[in-house]
C-alpha positions as a Markdown table, in Angstrom:
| # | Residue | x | y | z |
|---|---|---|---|---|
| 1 | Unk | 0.0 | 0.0 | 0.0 |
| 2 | Unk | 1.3 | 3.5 | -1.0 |
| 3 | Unk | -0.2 | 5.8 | 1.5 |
| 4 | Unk | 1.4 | 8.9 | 2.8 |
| 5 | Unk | 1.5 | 9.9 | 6.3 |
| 6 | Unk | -1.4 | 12.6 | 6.2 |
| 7 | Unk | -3.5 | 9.2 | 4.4 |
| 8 | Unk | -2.7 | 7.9 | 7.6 |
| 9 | Unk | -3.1 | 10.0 | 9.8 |
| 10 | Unk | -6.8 | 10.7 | 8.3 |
| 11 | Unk | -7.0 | 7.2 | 8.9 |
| 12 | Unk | -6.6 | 7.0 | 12.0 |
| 13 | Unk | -8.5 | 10.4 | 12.7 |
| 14 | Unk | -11.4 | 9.1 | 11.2 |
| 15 | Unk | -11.1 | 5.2 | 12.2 |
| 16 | Unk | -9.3 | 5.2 | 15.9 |
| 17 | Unk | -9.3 | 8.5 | 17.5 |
| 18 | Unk | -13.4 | 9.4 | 18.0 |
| 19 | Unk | -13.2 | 5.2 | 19.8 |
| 20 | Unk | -10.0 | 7.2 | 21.8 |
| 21 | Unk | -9.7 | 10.9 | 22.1 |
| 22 | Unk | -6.4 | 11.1 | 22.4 |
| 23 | Unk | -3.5 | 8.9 | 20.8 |
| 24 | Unk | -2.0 | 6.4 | 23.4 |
| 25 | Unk | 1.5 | 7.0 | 25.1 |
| 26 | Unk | 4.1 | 5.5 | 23.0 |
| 27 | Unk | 4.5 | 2.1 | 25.0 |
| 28 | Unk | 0.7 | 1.8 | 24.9 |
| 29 | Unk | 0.7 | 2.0 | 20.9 |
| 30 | Unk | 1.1 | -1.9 | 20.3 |
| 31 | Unk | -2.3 | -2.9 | 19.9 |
| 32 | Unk | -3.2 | 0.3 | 17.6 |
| 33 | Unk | 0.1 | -0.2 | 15.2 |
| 34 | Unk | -1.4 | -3.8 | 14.5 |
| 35 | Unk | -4.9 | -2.3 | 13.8 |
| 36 | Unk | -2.9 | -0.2 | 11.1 |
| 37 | Unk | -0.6 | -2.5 | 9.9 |
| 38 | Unk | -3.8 | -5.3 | 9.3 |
| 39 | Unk | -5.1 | -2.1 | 7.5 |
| 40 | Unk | -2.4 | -2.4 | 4.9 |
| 41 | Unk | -0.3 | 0.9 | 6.7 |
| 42 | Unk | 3.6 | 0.4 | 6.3 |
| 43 | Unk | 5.2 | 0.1 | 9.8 |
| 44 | Unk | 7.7 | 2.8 | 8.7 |
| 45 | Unk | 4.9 | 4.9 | 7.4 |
| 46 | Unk | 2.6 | 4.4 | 11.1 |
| 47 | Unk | 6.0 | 5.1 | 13.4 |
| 48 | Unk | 6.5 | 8.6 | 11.2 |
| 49 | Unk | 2.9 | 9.5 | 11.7 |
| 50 | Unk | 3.1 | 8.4 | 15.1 |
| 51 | Unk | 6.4 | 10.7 | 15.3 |
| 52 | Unk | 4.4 | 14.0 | 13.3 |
| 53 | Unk | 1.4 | 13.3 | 16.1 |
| 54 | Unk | 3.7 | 13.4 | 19.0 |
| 55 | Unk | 5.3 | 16.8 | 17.4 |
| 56 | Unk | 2.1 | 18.7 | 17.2 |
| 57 | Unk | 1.3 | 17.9 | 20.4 |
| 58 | Unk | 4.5 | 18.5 | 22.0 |
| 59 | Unk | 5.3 | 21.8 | 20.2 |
| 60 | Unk | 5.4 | 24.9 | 22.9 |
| 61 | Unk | 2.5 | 27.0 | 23.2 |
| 62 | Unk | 4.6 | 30.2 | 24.6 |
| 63 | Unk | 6.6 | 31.4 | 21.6 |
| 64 | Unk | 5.7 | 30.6 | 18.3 |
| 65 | Unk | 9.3 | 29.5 | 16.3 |
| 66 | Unk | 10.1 | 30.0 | 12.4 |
| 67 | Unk | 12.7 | 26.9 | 11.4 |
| 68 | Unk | 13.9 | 26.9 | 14.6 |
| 69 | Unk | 14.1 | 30.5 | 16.0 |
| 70 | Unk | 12.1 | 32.2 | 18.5 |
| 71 | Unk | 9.8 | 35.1 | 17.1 |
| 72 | Unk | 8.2 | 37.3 | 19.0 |
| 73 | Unk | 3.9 | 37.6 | 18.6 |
| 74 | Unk | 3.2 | 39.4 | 15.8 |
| 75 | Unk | 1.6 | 42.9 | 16.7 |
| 76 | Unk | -2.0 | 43.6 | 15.3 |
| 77 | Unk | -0.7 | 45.0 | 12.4 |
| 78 | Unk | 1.6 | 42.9 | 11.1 |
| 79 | Unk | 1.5 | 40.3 | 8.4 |
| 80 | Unk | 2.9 | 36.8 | 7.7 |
| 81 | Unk | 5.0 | 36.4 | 4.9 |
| 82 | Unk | 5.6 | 33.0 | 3.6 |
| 83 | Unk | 9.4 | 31.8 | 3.0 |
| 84 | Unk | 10.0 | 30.3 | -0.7 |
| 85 | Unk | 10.2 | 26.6 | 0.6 |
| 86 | Unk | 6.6 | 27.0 | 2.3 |
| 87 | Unk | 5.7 | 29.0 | -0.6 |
| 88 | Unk | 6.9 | 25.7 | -2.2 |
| 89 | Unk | 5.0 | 23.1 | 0.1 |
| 90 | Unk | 1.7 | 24.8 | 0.5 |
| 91 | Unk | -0.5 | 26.8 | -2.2 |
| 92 | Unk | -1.9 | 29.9 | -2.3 |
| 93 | Unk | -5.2 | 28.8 | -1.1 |
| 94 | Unk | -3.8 | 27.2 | 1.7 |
| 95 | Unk | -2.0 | 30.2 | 2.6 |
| 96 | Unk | -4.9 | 32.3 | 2.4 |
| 97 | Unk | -6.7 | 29.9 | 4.5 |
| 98 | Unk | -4.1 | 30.0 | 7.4 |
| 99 | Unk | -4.0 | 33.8 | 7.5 |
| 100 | Unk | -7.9 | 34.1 | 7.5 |
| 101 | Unk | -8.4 | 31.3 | 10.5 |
| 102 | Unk | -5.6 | 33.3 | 12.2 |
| 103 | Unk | -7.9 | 36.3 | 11.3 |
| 104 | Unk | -10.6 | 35.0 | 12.6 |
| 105 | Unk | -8.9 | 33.2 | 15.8 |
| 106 | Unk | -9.2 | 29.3 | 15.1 |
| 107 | Unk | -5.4 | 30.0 | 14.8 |
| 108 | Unk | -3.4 | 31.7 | 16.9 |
| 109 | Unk | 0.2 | 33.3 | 15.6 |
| 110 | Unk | 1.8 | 30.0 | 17.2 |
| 111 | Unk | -0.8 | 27.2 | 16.4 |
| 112 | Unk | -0.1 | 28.5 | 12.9 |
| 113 | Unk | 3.4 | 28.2 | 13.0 |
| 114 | Unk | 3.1 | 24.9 | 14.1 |
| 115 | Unk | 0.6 | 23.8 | 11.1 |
| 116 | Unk | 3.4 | 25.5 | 8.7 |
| 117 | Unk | 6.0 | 23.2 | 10.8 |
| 118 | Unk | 3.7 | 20.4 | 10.9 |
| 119 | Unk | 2.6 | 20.6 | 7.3 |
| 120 | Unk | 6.7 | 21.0 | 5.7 |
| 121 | Unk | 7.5 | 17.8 | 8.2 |
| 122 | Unk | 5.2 | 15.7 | 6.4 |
| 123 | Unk | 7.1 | 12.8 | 4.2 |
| 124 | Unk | 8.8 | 14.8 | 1.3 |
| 125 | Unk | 8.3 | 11.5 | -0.6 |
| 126 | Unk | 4.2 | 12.4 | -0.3 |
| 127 | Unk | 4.6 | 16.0 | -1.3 |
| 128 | Unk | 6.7 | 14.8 | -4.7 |
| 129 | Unk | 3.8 | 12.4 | -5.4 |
| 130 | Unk | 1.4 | 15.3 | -5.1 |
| 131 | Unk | 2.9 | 18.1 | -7.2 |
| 132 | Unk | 5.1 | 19.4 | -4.5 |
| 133 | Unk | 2.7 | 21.2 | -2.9 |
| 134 | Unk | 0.3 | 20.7 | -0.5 |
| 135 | Unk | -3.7 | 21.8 | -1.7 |
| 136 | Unk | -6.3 | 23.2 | 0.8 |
| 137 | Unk | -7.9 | 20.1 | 1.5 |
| 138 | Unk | -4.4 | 18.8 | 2.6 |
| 139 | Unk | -3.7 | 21.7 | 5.1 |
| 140 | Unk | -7.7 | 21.8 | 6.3 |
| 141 | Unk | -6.6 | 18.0 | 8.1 |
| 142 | Unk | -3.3 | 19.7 | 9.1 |
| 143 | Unk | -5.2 | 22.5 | 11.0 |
| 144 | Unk | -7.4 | 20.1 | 12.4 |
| 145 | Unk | -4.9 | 17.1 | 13.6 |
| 146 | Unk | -2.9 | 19.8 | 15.2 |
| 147 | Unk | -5.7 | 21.5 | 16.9 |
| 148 | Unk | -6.9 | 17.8 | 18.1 |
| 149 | Unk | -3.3 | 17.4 | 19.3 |
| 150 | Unk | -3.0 | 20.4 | 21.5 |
| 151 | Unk | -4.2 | 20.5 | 24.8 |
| 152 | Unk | -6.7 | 23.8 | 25.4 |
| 153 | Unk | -7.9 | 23.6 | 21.6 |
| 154 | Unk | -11.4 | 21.9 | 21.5 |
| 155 | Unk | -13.5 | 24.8 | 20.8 |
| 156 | Unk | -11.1 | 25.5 | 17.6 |
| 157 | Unk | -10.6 | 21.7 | 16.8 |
| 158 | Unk | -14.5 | 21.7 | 16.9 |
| 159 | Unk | -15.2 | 24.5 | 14.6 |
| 160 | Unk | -12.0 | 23.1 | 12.2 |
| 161 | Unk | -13.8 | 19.6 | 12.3 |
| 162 | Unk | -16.9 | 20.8 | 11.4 |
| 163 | Unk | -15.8 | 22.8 | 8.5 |
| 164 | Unk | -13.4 | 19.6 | 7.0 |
| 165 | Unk | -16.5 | 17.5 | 7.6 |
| 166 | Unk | -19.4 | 19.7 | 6.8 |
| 167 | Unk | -17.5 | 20.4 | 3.2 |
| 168 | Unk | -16.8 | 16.7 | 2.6 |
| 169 | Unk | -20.6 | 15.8 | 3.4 |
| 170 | Unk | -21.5 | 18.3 | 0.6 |
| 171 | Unk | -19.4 | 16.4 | -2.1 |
| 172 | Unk | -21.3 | 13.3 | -1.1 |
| 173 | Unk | -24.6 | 14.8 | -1.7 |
């Protein structure tokens, strides 16, 4: 099975985490890996999604970071400008998209930092598949596996689930 780790970690959103809210420690993972591996997952591909999960959730909350280095929080009137490679990894309607839930406060200046770190650490073997960049709908399941990740969240997790969801219901009907 070819899957990338955002196929499986949409997965295992959509399969596992609404039975558990939260993903296990990592010596408690045993039982899930085999759920996923009996899925057709790649035990390589499961560990690095594993790994990105345990990222988002670990990432501080206190000062927002840019490749590394500490930034301060951007004042009212400031704006984010992209660097070439996440120019390169995520399109312009993702980009638009991040600045407008920061506009709206779903995001906040470091929860969006951490989808832009989140969404570059994904397997650069799954962004060459997929034109080297990541679309909308990619970076709509970023947001919301981050926000799902980070403690003190819910309300935006909640409105960023209904909005992935509400939109995927209307393509069914």
């Amino acid at each position: 099975m070819k899957e990338t780790v955002l196929d499986l970690l949409m997965y295992l959103f959509e399969n596992h985490m609404e039975e558990e809210p939260h993903l296990p420690p990592a010596p408690l993972r045993t039982d899930l890996q085999q759920k996923l591996l009996h899925a057709g997952f790649d035990a390589d591909e499961i560990g690095r999604a594993f790994s990105w999960l345990d990222a988002a959730a670990n990432e501080p909350t206190e000062r927002a970071t840019v490749h590394g280095a500490e930034v301060s929080a951007p004042k009212p009137t400031s704006f984010r400008v992209f660097t070439a490679e996440e120019q390169m990894a995520l399109d312009i309607e993702s980009r638009g998209l991040l600045i407008q839930l920061e506009a709206i406060g779903v995001l906040s200046a470091q929860t969006r930092e951490t989808v832009i770190e989140r969404a570059l650490a994904l397997d650069e073997r799954a962004l060459a598949l997929d034109n080297d960049e990541l679309d909308i709908e990619d970076i709509k399941w970023v947001v919301m596996l981050v926000l799902f990740a980070r403690p003190g969240e819910e309300a935006a997790f909640a409105w960023m689930e209904d909005l992935v969801f509400a939109e995927t219901a209307e393509l069914l009907h």
